[in-house]
C-alpha positions as CSV (number, residue, x, y, z in Angstrom):
1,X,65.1,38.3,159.9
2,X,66.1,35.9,163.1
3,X,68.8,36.7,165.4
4,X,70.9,33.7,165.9
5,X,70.1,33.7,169.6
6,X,66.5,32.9,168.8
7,X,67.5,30.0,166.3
8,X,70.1,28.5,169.3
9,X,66.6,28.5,171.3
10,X,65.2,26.1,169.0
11,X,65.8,23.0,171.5
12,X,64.2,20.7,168.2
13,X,67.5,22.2,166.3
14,X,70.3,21.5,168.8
15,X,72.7,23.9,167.7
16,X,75.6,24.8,169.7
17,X,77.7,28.0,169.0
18,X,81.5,26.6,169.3
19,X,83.5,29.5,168.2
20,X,83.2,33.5,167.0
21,X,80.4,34.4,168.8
22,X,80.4,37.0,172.0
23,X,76.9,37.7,171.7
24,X,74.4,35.4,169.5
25,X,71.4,38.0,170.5
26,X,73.5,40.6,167.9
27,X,73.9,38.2,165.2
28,X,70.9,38.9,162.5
29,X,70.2,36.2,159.9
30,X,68.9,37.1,156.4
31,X,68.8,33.7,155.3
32,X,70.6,30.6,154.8
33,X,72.7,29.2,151.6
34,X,73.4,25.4,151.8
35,X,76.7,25.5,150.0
36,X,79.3,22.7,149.5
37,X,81.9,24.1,147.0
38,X,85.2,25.1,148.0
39,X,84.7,28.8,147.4
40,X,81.0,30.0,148.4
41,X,81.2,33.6,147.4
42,X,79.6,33.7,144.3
43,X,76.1,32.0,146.1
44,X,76.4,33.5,149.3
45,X,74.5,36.9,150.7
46,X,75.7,39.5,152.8
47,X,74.2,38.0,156.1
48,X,73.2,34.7,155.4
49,X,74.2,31.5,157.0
50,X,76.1,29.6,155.2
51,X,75.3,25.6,155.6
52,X,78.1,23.3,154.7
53,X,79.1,19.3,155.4
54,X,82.8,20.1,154.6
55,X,82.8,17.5,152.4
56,X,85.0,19.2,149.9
57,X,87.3,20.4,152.6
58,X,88.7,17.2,153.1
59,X,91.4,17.1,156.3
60,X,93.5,20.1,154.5
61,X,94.3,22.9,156.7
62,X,94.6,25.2,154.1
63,X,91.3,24.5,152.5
64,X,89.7,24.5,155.3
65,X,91.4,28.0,156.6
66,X,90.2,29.5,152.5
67,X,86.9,28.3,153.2
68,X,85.9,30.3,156.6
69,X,88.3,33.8,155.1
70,X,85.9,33.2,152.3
71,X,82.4,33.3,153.9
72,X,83.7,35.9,156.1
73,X,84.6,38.3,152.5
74,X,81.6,37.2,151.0
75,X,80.1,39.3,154.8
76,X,78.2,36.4,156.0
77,X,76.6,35.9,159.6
78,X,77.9,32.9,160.7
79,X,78.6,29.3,159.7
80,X,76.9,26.2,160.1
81,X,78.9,23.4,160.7
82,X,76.8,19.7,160.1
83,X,79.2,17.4,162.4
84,X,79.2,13.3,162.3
85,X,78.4,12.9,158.6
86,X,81.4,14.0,156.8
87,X,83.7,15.2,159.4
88,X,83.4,13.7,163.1
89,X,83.9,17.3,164.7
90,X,84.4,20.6,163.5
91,X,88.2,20.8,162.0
92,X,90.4,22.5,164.4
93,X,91.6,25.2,161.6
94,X,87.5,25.8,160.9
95,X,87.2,26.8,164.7
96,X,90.5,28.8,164.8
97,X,90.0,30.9,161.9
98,X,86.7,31.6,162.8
99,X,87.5,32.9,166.1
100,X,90.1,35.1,164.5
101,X,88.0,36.8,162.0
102,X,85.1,36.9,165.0
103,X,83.1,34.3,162.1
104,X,80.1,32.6,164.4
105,X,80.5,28.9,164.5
106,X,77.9,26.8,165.0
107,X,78.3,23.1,164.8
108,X,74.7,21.3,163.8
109,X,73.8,17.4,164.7
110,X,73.7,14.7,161.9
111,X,70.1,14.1,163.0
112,X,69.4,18.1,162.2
113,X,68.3,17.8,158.6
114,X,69.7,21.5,156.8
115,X,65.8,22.0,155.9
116,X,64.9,22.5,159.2
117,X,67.5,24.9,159.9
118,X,66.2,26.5,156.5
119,X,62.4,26.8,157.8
120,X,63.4,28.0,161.0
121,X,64.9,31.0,159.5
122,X,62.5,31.3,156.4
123,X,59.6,31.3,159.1
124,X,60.8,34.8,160.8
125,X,61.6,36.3,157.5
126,X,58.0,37.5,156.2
127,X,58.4,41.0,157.0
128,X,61.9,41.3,155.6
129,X,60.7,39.1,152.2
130,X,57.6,41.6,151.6
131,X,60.5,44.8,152.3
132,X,62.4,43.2,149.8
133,X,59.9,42.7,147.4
134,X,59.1,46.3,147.6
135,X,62.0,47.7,147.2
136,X,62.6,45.2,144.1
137,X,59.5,46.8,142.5
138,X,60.8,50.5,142.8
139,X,64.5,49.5,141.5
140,X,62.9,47.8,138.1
141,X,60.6,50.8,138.0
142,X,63.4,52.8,138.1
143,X,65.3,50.9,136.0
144,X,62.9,50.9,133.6
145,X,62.3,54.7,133.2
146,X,65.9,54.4,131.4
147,X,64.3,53.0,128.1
148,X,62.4,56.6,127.5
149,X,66.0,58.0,127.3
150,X,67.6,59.1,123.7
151,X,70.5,56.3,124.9
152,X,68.5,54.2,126.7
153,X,71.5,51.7,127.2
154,X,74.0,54.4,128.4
155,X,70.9,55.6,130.9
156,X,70.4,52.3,131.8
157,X,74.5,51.5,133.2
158,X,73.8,54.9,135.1
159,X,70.6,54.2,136.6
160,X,72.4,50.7,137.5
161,X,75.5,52.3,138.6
162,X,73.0,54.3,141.3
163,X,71.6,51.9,142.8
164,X,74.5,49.9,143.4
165,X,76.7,53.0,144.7
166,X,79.1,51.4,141.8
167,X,80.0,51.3,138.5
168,X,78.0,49.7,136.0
169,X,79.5,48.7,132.7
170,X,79.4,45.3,129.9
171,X,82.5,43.9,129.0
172,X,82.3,41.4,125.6
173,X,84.5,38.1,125.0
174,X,87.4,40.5,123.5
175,X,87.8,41.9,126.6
176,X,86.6,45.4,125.3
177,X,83.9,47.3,128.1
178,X,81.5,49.8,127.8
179,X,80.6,52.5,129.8
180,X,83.6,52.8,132.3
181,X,87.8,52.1,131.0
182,X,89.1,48.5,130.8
183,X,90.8,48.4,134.0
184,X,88.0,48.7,135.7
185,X,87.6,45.0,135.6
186,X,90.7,43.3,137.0
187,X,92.4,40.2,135.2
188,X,91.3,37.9,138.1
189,X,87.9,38.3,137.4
190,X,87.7,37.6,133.7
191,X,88.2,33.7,134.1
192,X,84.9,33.6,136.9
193,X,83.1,35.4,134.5
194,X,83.4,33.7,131.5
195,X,82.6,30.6,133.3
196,X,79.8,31.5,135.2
197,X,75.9,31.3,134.4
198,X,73.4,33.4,136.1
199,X,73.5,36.3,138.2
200,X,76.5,35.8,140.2
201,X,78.8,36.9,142.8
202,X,82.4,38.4,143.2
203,X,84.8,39.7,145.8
204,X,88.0,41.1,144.9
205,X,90.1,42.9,146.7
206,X,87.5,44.8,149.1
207,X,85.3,45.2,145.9
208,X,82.2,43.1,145.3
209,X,81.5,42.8,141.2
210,X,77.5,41.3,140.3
211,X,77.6,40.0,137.1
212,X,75.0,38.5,135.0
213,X,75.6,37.0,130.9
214,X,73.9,38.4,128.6
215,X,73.2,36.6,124.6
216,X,73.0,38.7,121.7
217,X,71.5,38.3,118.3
218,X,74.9,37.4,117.0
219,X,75.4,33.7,119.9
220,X,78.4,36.7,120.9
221,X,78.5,36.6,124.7
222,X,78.3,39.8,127.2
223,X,78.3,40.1,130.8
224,X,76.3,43.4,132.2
225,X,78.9,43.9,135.5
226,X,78.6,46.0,138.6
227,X,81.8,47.3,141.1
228,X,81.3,48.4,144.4
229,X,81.6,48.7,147.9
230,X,79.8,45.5,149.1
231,X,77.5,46.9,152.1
232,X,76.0,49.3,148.9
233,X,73.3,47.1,149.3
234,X,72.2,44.1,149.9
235,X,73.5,40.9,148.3
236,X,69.8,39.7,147.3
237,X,68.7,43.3,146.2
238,X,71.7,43.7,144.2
239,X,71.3,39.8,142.1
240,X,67.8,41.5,141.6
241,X,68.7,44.6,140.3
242,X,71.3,42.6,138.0
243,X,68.2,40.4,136.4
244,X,66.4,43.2,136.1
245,X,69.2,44.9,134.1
246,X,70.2,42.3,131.8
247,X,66.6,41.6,130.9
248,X,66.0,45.7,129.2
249,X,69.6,45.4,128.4
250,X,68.6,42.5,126.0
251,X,65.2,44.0,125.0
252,X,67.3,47.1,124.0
253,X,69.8,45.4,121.8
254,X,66.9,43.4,120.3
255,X,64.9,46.9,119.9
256,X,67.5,49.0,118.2
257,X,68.7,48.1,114.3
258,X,71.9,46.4,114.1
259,X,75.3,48.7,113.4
260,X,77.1,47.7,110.5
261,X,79.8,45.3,112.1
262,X,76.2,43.3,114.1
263,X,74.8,43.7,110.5
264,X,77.7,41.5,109.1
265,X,78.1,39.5,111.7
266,X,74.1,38.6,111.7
267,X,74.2,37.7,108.0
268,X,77.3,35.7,108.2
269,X,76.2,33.8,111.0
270,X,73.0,32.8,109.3
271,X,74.8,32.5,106.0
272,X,76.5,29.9,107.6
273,X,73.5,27.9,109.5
274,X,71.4,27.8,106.4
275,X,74.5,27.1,103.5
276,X,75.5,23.9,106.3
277,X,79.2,25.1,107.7
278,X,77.5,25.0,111.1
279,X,75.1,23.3,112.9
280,X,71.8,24.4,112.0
281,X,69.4,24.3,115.1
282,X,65.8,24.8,114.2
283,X,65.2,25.0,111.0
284,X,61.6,26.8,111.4
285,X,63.6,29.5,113.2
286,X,66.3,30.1,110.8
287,X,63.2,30.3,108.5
288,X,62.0,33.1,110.7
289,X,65.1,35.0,110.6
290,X,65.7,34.4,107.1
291,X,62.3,36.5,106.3
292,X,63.0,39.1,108.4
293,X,65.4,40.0,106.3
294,X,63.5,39.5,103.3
295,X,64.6,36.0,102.2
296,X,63.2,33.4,101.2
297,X,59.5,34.6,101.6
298,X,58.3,35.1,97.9
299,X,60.9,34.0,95.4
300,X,63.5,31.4,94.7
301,X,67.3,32.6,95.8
302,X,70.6,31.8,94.1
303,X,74.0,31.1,96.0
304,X,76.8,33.3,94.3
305,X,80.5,32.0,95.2
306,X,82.8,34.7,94.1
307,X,86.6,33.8,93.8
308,X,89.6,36.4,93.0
309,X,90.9,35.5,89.5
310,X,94.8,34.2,90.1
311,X,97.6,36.2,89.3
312,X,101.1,35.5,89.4
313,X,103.2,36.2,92.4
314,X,100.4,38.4,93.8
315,X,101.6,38.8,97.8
316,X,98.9,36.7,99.8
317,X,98.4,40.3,102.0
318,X,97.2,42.1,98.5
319,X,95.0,39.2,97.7
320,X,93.1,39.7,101.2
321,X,92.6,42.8,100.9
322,X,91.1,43.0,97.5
323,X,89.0,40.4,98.4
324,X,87.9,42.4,101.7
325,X,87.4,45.2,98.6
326,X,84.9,43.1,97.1
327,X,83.1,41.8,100.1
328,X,82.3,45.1,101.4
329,X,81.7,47.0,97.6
330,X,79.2,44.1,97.3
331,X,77.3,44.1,100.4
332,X,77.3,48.4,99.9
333,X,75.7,48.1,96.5
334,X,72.9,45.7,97.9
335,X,72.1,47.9,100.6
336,X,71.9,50.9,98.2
337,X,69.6,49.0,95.7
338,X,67.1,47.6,98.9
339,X,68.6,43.8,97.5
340,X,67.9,41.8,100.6
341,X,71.0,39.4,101.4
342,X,73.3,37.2,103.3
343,X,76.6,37.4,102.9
344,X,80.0,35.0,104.4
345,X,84.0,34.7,104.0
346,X,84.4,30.8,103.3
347,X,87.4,29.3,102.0
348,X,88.9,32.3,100.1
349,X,85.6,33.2,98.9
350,X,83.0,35.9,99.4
351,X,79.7,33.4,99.2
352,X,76.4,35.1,98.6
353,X,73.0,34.0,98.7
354,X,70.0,37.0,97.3
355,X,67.1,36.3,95.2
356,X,67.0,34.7,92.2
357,X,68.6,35.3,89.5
358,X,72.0,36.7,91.2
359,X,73.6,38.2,88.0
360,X,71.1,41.3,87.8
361,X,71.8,42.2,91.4
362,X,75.6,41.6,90.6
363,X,76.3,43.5,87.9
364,X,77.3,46.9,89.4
365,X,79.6,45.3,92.0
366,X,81.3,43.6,89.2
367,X,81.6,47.1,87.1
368,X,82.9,48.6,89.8
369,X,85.6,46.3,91.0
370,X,86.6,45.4,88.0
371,X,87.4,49.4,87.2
372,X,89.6,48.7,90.3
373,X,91.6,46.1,89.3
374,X,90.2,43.4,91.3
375,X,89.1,40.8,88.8
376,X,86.5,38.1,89.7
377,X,84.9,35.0,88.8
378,X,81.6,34.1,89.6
379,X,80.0,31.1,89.9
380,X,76.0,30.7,90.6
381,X,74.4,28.2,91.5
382,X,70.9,26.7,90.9
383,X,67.6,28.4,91.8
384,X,66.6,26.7,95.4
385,X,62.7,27.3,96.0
386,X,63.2,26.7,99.6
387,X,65.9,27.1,102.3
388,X,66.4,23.4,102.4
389,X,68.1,24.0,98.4
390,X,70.5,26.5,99.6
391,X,73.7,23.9,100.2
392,X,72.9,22.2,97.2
393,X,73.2,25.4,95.2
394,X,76.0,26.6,96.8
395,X,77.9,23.2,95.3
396,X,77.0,24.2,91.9
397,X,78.5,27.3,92.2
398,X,81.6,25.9,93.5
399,X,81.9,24.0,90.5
400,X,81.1,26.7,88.4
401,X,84.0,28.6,90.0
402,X,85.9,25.5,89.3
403,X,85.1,25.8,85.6
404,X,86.2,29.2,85.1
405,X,89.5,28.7,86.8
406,X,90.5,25.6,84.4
407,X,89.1,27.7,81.3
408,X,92.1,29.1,79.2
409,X,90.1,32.5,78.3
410,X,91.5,35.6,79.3
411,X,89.5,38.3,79.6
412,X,89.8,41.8,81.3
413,X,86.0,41.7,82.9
414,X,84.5,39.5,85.2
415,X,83.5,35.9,84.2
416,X,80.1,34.8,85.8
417,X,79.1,31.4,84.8
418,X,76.0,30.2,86.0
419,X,74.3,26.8,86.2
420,X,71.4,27.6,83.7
421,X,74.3,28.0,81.2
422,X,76.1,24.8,82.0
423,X,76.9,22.6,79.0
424,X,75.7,19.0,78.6
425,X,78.5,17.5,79.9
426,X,78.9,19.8,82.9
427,X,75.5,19.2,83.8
428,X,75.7,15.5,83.6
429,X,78.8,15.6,85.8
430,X,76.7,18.2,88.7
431,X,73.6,16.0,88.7
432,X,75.1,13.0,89.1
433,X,75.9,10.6,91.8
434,X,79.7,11.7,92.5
435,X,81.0,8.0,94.3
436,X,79.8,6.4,91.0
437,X,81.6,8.6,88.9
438,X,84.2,8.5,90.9
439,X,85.2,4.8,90.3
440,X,84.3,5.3,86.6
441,X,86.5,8.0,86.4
442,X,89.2,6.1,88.3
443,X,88.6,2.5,86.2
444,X,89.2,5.4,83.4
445,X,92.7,6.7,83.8
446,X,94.1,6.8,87.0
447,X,94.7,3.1,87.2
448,X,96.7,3.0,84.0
449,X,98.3,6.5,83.9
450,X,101.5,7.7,85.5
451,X,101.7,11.2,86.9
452,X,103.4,12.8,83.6
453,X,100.9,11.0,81.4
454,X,98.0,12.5,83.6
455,X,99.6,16.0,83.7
456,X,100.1,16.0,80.0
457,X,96.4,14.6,78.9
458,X,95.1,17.2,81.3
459,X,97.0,20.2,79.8
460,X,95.8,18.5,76.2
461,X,92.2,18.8,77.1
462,X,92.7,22.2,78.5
463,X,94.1,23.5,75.6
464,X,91.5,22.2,73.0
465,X,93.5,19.4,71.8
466,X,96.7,21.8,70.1
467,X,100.1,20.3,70.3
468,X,101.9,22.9,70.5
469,X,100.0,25.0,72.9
470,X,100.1,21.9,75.1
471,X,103.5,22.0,74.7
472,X,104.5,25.7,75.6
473,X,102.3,25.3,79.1
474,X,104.2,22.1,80.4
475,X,107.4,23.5,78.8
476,X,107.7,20.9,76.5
477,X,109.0,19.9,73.4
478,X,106.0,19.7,70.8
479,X,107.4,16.2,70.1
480,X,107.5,15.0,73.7
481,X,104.0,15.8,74.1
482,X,103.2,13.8,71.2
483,X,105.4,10.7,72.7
484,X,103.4,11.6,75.7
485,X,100.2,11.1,73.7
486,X,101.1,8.1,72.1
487,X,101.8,6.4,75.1
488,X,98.7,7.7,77.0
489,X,97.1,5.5,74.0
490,X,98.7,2.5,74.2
491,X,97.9,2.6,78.7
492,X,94.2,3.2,77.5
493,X,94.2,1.2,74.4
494,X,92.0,4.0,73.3
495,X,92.5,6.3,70.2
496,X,92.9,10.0,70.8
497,X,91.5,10.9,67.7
498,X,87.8,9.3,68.4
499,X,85.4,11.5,69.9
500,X,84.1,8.8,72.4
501,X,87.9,8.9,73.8
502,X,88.1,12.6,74.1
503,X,84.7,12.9,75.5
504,X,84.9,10.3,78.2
505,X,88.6,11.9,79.2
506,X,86.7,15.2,79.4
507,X,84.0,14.2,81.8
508,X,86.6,12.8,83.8
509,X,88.6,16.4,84.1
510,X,84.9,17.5,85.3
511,X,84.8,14.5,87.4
512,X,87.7,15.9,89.2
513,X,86.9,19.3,89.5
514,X,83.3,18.3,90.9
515,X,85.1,15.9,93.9
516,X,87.4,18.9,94.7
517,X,84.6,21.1,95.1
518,X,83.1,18.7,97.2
519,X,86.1,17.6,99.4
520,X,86.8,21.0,99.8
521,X,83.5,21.0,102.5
């Protein structure tokens, strides 16, 4: 360290002490910070120097005033004032405040470059570096020692909490914390932390917190936090003890297997990246992770959308919780039968991607639910050979899901429909180009065709071409449909009765169901 007596000395400097200061020869500098933010705290060591222009001071007395009350809670040795670039002089309400709080003051020439004022202290501070080194090399030892514990991360907050005479704890993006009770982290602090990087800084109240963000596996963010007095130890010693921390903290998390709720959230999140809902990143890494848990490695997967089958004036609150049923009966049969997996909520459906073929790995999921009352259908999509196929099979078995809703069959199991069993025309309509059937489709019947006429050919397909049926689902007359019809032929200038008619109509109802699908993304 340098006293600041011996850096006044300097003659090369040409520092002058202007306020705050009784005796310069009892003023020991740690180091120096060059700092030009409002609100240096979060940067700024017990004993340093802080070095400042004041250019975001401006000519504001109160600014000026927070700055100096600042530096002196953040326990720092004096101020250097650089005078005749920003500011002319020293502000008046820099020199009064700092002679109230007894702050040193020492006003530093334009022609005194801050890197000289940084190698004059860094020159006398050799002893005091190698100290600190030293004693950073026992604290991460220590540290350390914590991962031989049976609860290595509880071991680890109270090895932390030691050192720091404080209390060490993580507090996630809820708000939730671990290892000490919520209010130990006072409201003030939450919006510094959440928008800080790096080991950082922050006095509160006559408490000083170190914090330091932490990733997980799941992108969720963490911060690894410590309270206490702030002459515990030293600033510098404490950021070291924080990177230190975090770094086994995160070795830890990555050591230990995932709890169900990190479980879920992993495969979602990766269910997600590979099916195309988020950006992707690397695709080699997403690889990576794939195979670690089993997919993708030796054999083809399918994509699985599963949709609750409609019933009438089911409450929207019942619906979500049979399908939170089926999601978690799902993912507990896989587990039981070793069935690697990813599974995702997307759009009112549980989506599931497992190795080829799906149905096999589905069956007893389906058994079981369907004892419960909660009906599915299930639409799977083609086999993809690599990852790069998953968002293309997950269309497919949107469509299929799309099938089963429009099909009139009523059945008291679950309907799976895959896209090996597609018909000819269903198949035509996946594989092909969707804008150029689209304005086939359109140059079809849409151009021609009121709303009434399109609702009542629709309901005429559906319902295999009866009359009557037709009739009792739009509520009809059986002889208003059959106006309906007649006048549906004379728009097209088509005849119901040839098969040509009735098949192009057809492809066009599978048309439509193959853009929602689609548009739905």
């Amino acid at each position: 360290m340098i006293r600041l007596a011996e850096l006044l000395a300097r003659r090369e400097l040409g520092l002058l002490t202007i306020a705050g200061c009784e005796n310069a020869d009892g003023v020991e500098l740690l180091g120096a910070e060059v700092c030009e933010l409002p609100d240096p705290r979060p940067w700024l060591d017990s004993g340093w120097m802080l070095l400042t222009t004041g250019v975001a001071l401006g000519h504001g007395a109160h600014v000026q005033r927070l700055l100096v009350e600042r530096a002196a809670d953040a326990r720092a040795a004096a101020i250097g004032f650089s005078v005749g670039l920003v500011h002319a002089d020293v502000p008046d309400t820099v020199r009064e405040t700092c002679e109230l709080l007894s702050l040193p003051l020492v006003a530093i020439p334009a022609v005194t470059p801050f890197g000289l004022v940084l190698a004059a202290i860094a020159q006398r501070s050799g002893p005091h570096e190698l100290q600190t080194a030293q004693r950073t090399l026992a604290m991460q030892t220590y540290l350390m020692e914590a991962l031989a514990a049976p609860e290595p991360e509880a071991e680890l907050l109270r090895r932390l909490g030691s050192l720091l005479s404080g209390t060490a704890l993580l507090a996630d993006e809820t708000g939730a914390v671990e290892g000490a009770p919520n209010a130990a982290l006072p409201h003030a602090l939450w919006g510094p932390l959440r928008g800080g990087r790096g080991v950082r800084l922050h006095h509160l109240r006559g408490v000083r917190y170190v914090t330091a963000p932490i990733g997980d596996r799941v992108g969720a963010r963490r911060w690894l936090v410590v309270a206490g007095a702030p002459d515990a130890l030293p600033d510098q010693l404490a950021r070291r003890a924080l990177a230190s921390a975090e770094r086994l903290v995160r070795l830890i998390h990555r050591a230990r297997p995932p709890r169900p709720a990190e479980a879920r959230a992993v495969r979602a999140e990766l269910a997600q990246a590979l099916l195309g809902w988020r950006p992707a990143g690397d695709r080699q890494q997403l690889g990576h992770r794939a195979a670690a848990l089993g997919l993708g490695v030796d054999e083809p997967l399918n994509v699985a959308v599963l949709r609750l089958r409609p019933a009438p004036r089911q409450p929207r609150e019942e619906r979500s919780q049979q399908l939170g049923r089926a999601h978690g009966e799902i993912e507990e049969q896989l587990t039981l039968a070793a069935v690697p997996f990813l599974i995702a909520h997307h759009q009112h459906d549980v989506v599931l991607v497992v190795p080829a073929p799906a149905t096999p790995a589905l069956e007893a999921s389906l058994a079981d639910l369907a004892a419960a009352q909660v009906l599915l259908d299930v639409g799977i999509g083609r086999a993809a050979a690599t990852l790069d196929g998953l968002p293309r099979s997950y269309l497919d078995a949107r469509f299929a899901v799309e099938q089963l809703a429009a099909s009139e069959a009523s059945t008291p199991a679950p309907r799976v429909l895959s896209h090996d069993a597609f018909d000819l025309a269903t198949s035509v309509v996946c594989e092909a180009e969707p804008v150029l059937l689209g304005r086939r489709r359109d140059a079809l019947a849409d151009a021609r065709l009121g709303a009434p006429l399109r609702e009542t050919l629709a309901a005429y397909l559906a319902h295999q071409l009866d009359v009557p049926r037709t009739a009792a689902a739009l509520n009809l007359h059986p002889n208003s449909v059959r106006y309906r019809l007649s006048r549906i032929e004379r728009e097209l200038g088509r005849s119901l009765a040839e098969p040509a008619t009735i098949a192009n109509l057809y492809l066009a109802t599978l048309v439509d169901r193959a853009a929602s699908s689609r548009e739905a993304e």
